[in-house]
N, C-alpha and C positions, 0 to 999 in steps of 0.2 A: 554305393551302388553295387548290387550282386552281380560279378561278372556273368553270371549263369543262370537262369530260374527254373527251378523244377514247376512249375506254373505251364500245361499244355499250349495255352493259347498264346504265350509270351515268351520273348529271347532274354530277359534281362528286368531286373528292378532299379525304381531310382527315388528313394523313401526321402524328400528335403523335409517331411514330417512325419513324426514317428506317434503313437500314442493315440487313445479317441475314448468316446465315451457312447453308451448303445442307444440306440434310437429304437428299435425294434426286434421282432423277436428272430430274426435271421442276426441277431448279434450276441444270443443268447450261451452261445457254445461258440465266439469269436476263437477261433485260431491264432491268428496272431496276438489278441490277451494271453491267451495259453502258452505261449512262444516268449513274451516279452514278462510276464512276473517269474519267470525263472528265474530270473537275471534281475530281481530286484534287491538293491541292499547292494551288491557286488563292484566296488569301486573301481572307476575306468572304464568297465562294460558300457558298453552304448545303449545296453535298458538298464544300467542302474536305477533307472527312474523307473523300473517295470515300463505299462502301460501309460501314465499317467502323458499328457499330450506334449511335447517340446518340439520346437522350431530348430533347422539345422541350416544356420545359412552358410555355412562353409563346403555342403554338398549343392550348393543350387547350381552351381556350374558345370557338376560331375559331364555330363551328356556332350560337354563342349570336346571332351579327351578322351572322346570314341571316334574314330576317323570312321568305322566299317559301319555303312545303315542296321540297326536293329528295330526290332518292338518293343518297347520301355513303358511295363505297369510302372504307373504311376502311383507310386502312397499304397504299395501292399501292405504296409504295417500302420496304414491312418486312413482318412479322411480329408484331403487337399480343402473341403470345405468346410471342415469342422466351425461351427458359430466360434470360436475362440481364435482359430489361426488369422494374424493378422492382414489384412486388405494388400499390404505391402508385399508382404510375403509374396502370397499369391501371385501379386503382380510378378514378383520377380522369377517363380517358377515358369509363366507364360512365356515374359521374354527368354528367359535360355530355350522352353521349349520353340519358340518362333525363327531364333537365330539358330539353332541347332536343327535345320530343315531337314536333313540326310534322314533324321529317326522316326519313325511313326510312333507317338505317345499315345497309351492307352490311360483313360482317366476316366476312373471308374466312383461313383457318389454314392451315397444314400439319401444326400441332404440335396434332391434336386433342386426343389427353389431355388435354393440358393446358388447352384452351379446354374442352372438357367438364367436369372438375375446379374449376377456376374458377367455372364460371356455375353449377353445384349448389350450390356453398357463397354465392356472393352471394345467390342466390332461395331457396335453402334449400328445393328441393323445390317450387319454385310457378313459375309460368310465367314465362318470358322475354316481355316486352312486345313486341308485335307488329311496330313501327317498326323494331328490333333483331333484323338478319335474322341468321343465323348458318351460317357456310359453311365447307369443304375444299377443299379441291383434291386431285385424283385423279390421277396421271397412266396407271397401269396397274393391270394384276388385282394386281399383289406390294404397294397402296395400299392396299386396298378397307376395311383395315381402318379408316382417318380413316371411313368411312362408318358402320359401327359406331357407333363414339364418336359422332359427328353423333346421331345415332340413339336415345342416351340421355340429350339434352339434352332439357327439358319446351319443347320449344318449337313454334309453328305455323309457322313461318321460318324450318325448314330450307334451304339449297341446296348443289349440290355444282357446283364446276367442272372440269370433265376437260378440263384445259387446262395444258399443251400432253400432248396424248392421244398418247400416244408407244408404246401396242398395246392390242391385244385386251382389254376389262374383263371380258369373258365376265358369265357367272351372276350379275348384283346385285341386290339385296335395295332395294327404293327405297320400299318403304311408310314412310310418315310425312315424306317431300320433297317440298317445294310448287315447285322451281326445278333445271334439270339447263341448264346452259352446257356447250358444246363446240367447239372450236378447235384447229387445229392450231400448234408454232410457230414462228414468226418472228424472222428476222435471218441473220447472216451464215453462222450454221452451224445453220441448221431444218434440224430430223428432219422426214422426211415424215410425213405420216399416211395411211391406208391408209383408203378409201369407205366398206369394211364396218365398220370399230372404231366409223365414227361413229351407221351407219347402225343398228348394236346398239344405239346408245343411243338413238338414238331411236324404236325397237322398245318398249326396255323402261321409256321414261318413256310411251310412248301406253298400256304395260300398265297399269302404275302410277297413270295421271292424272297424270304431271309435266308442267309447263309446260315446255316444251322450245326450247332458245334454241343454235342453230347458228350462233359468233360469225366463224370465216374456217377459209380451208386453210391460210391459214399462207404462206410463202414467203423471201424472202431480206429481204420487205417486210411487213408484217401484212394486206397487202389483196389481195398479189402473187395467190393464187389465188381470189380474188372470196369470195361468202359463200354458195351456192347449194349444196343439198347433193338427189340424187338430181332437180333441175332446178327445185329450190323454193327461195326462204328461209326460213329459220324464224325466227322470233321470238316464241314462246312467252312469259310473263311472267305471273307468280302474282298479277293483283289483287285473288285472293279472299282473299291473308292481307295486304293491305293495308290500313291503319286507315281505315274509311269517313270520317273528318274530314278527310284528305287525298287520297283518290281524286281528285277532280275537280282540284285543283293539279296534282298529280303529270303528270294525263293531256293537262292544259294546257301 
């Protein structure tokens, strides 16, 4: 787990999987492929394997040997739902995150079904525990559908990330989302993003009451065009689905 994440929206990573394979075209310029084939070939490194998908059950615990509440992305270097990581697994990241109540987990998918699928059958119809925020990623209108699936999870910790926001979302549906992130992205071969795509979205989380979080433009760099969007920053953030036993840590 990175004691620290340069990740704006998050205090902390906690990867129990590492590796993925692309679904779509917001995968196309992945960052963390970029990050982990460095390190392929390299014995000992923890990507000797590059990218290629591996289970790490000797981190599922990590979260239990943080006494101080954090926010802990989930799987910054994978997919929690990737079709290949097994059932068990999974299982078993849930329970540390449920027993390890203090931290707010963020767990962010591509592969909604199947994150939707999954968390109906564990809560069997009853809500998703507050701490346990639940998220997509968006990158265009031909996505919108992970929104959906989002959408029929029972949960108050919704969020969606339009990140890297590569056009137009046009028309979206964002009742029952407590959190909307947006960036453009970053590295050697960034798509640009275009003023208005982002400025849509934050049009229709002010309609909505989303907490509205404008993370960069993006660049050859992630900071290359600053973070200011129409001459503001934004930094929105949902403390009302926060668990009140950790608000005040969190805000500290």
């Amino acid at each position: 787990m990175a004691q620290k994440s340069e990740i704006e929206w998050t205090d902390a990573t906690w990867n129990p999987v590492t590796g993925c394979t692309k679904v779509g075209p917001g995968c196309d310029n992945c960052y963390a492929e970029r990050f982990a084939e460095r390190w392929r070939g390299i014995p000992g490194h923890p990507y000797e394997q590059g990218f290629d998908l591996r289970l790490w059950p000797a981190r599922l615990r990590q979260p239990l040997l943080w006494k101080k509440p954090r926010m802990i992305f989930v799987n910054s270097m994978s997919d929690l739902f990737h079709k290949d990581v097994d059932r068990r697994h999974i299982d078993r990241v849930f329970e540390t995150m449920e027993v390890a109540d203090w931290h707010v987990y963020q767990v962010l998918t591509k592969r909604s079904s199947l994150m939707r699928n999954y968390v109906r059958a564990r809560y069997a119809g009853g809500k998703v525990p507050t701490h346990i925020w639940l998220g997509v990623s968006v990158e265009d209108a031909a996505h919108k559908g992970r929104i959906d699936h989002l959408r029929q999870i029972n949960s108050e910790a919704r969020f969606i990330s339009f990140e890297p926001l590569l056009g137009p979302i046009g028309n979206v549906e964002l009742t029952g989302i407590a959190w909307a992130i947006v960036g453009g992205e970053s590295g050697p071969r960034a798509r640009a993003m275009r003023p208005d795509w982002a400025t849509e979205l934050r049009l229709a989380c002010q309609h909505f009451d989303v907490a509205f979080f404008f993370k960069q433009w993006g660049g050859a760099r992630p900071k290359s065009g600053g973070r200011l969007l129409e001459g503001e920053e934004w930094n929105g953030f949902p403390w009302r689905i926060v668990p009140i036993s950790i608000v005040q840590e969190l805000r500290t």
